[in-house]
C-alpha positions as CSV (number, residue, x, y, z in Angstrom):
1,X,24.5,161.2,119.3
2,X,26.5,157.9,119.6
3,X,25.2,155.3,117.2
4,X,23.1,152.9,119.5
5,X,24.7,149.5,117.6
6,X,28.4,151.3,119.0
7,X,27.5,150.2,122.2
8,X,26.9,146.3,121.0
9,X,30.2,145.0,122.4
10,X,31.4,141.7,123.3
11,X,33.6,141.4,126.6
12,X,37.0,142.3,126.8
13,X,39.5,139.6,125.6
14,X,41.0,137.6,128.8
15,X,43.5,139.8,131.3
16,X,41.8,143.4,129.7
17,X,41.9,145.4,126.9
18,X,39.2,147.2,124.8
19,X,35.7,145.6,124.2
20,X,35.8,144.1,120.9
21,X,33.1,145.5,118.4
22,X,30.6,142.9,117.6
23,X,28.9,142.5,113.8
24,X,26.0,144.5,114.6
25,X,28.5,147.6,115.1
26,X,30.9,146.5,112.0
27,X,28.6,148.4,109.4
28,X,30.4,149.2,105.7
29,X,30.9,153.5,105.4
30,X,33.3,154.9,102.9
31,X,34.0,157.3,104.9
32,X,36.0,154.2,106.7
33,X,37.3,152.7,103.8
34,X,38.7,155.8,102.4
35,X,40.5,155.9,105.7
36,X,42.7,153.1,105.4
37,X,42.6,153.3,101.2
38,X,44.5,156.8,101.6
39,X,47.1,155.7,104.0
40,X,48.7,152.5,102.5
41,X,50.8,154.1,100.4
42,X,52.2,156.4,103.3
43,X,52.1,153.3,105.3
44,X,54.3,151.2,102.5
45,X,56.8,153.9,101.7
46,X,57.0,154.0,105.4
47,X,58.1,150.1,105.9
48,X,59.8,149.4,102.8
49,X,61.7,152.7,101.3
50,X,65.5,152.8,101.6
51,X,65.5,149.2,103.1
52,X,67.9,146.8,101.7
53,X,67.0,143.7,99.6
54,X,67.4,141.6,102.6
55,X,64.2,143.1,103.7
56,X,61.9,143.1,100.6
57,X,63.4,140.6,97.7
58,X,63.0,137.4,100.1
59,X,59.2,136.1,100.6
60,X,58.6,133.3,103.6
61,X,58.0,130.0,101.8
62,X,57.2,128.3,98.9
63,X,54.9,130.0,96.9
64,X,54.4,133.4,98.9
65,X,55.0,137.0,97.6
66,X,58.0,139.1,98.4
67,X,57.1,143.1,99.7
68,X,58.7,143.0,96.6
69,X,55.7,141.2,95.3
70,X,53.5,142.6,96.9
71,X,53.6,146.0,96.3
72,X,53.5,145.1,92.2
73,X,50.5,143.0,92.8
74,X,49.1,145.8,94.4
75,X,49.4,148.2,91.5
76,X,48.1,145.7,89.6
77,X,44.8,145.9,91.3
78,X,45.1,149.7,90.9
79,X,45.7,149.1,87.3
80,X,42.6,146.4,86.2
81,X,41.0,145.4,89.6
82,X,39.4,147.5,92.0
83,X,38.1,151.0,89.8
84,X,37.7,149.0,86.7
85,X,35.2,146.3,88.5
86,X,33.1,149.7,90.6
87,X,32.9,151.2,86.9
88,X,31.8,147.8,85.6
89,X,28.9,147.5,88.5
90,X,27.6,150.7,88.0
91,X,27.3,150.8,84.2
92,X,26.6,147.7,83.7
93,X,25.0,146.1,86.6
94,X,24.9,142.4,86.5
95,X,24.7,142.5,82.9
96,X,28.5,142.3,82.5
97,X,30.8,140.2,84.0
98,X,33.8,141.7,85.1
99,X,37.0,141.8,83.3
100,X,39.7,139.4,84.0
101,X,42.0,140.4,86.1
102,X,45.7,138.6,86.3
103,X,47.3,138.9,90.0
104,X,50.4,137.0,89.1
105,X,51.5,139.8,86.2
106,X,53.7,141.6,88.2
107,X,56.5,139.2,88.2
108,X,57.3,139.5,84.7
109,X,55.7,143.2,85.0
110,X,58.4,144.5,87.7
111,X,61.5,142.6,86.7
112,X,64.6,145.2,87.0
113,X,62.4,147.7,88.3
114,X,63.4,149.0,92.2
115,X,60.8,149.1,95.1
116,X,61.2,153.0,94.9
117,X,59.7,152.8,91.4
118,X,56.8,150.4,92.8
119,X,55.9,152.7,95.6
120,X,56.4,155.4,93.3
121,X,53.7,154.0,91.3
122,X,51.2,152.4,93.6
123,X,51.3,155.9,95.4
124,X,50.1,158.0,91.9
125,X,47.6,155.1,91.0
126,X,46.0,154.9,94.2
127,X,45.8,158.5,94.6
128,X,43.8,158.7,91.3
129,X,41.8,156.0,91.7
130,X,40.8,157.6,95.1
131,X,39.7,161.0,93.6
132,X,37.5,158.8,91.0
133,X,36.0,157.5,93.5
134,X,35.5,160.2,95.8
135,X,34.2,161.9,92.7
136,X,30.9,159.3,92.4
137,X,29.3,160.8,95.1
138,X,28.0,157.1,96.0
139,X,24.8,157.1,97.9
140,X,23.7,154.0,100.1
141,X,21.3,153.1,96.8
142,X,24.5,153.0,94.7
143,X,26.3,151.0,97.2
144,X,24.1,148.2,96.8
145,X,24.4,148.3,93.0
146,X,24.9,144.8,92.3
147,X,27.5,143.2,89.4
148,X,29.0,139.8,88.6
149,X,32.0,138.4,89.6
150,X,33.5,135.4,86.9
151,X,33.4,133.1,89.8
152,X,31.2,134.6,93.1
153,X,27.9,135.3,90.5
154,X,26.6,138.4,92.1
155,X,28.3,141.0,94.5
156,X,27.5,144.4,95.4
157,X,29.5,147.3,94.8
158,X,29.5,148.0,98.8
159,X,31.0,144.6,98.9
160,X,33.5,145.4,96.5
161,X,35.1,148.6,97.9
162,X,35.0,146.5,101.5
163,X,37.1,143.4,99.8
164,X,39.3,146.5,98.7
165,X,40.2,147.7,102.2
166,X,40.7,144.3,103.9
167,X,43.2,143.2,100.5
168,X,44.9,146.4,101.7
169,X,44.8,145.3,105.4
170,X,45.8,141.9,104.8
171,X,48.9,142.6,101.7
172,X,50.2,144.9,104.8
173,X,50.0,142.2,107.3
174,X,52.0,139.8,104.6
175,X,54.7,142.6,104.3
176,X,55.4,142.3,108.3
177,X,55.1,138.5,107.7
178,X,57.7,138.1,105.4
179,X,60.0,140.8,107.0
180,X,59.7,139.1,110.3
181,X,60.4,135.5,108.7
182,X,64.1,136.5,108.1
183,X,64.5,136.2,111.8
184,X,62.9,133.5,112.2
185,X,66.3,131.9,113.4
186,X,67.5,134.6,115.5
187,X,65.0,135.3,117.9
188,X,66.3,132.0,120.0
189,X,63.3,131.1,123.0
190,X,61.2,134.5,122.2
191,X,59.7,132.8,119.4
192,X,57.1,131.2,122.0
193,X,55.3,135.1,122.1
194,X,56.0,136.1,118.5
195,X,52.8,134.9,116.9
196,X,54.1,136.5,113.2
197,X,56.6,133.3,113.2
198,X,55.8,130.1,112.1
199,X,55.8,127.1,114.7
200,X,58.5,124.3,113.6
C-alpha cells in the first residue's frame, strides 16, 4: 500500500516535469541513505578514474577543493567523521562530545599520492564502514539516540547518517563543479543555460 504522505506533492515546476515531493513525504530511512552511501564510490571511480590532471588537480576559485581534494577529504570523513561520531552517540549519548574531526588534513595527508590510490581507498573505507553500520541493526528508537556536536549542542544519530548522505550528494555536485569550471571559457554564448558556471 502506497504510503499516504507519497501522495503530498507540490505542483509540477513551470513547462512540466515530475511533481516535486514536499517535506511531509521527505521522511529519513536507511534504507535510503544506504542507497546513495553504497554508490559513491562507483559513482567517483566512474567520473574521475583514468582522467587526466586537467580534470581533477585544478579546483574553481580561491579557496575551493580540487576532485583531487575532495575525494581525500572524503576519506577523511571515513577515517574520524561519520562511524566514529554514530559510535560516539550510541555509547555515549550526550554525555560525550564528539571527537575533533580536521577536514583540511588531506592536503598534507595526499601529497604524492594518485587519485587511483584515493579512490582506491575511499572505496575499502566506505565499504567497511557500511557493513558496521548495516551490522547495528538500528531501530527507529536508536535513530533518535541523541549526542553532542562541539558546536550544534545536541543532534540525533538519524540526523547524523542524513548530514552523511547529503555531504555525499553535495562533494559529488562540487566534482562536476569544478570539472565544468575548466570550460568555463570555451562554452562561448551557451553559458546563458549552463547553470554549473559562474555568471561574470
Amino acid at each position: 500500500m502506497q504510503d499516504p504522505r507519497e501522495l503530498l506533492v507540490e505542483p509540477a515546476a513551470k513547462g512540466g516535469g515530475t511533481p516535486v515531493p514536499t517535506l511531509a513525504s521527505m521522511t529519513f530511512e536507511l534504507a535510503r541513505t544506504l542507497e546513495v552511501l553504497e554508490r559513491t564510490p562507483a559513482a567517483l571511480r566512474a567520473m574521475l578514474g583514468g582522467v587526466s590532471d586537467f580534470w581533477t588537480r585544478n579546483n574553481y576559485g580561491e579557496a575551493t577543493f580540487s576532485p583531487f581534494d575532495v575525494v581525500g577529504h572524503l576519506i577523511e570523513g571515513e577515517k574520524h567523521n561519520w562511524m566514529v561520531r554514530a559510535r560516539c552517540i550510541l555509547e555515549h549519548g550526550e554525555g560525550r562530545v564528539f571527537p575533533p574531526y580536521d577536514r583540511y588534513a588531506m592536503f598534507e595527508r595526499d601529497k604524492g599520492r594518485s587519485m587511483g590510490e584515493l579512490l582506491d581507498e575511499f572505496a575499502q573505507r566506505r565499504g567497511a564502514n557500511l557493513a558496521e553500520l548495516r551490522g547495528l541493526n538500528l531501530t527507529p528508537a536508536r535513530l533518535d539516540t541523541r549526542g553532542t556536536h562541539p558546536e550544534f549542542g545536541p543532534v540525533t544519530l538519524r540526523q547524523l547518517l542524513a548530514s552523511w548522505t547529503v555531504h555525499d550528494l553535495g562533494h559529488t555536485h562540487q566534482i562536476a563543479k569544478s570539472m565544468a569550471y575548466q570550460y568555463r571559457g570555451e562554452v562561448g554564448p551557451w553559458v546563458k543555460f549552463l547553470t554549473i558556471l559562474p555568471r561574470e
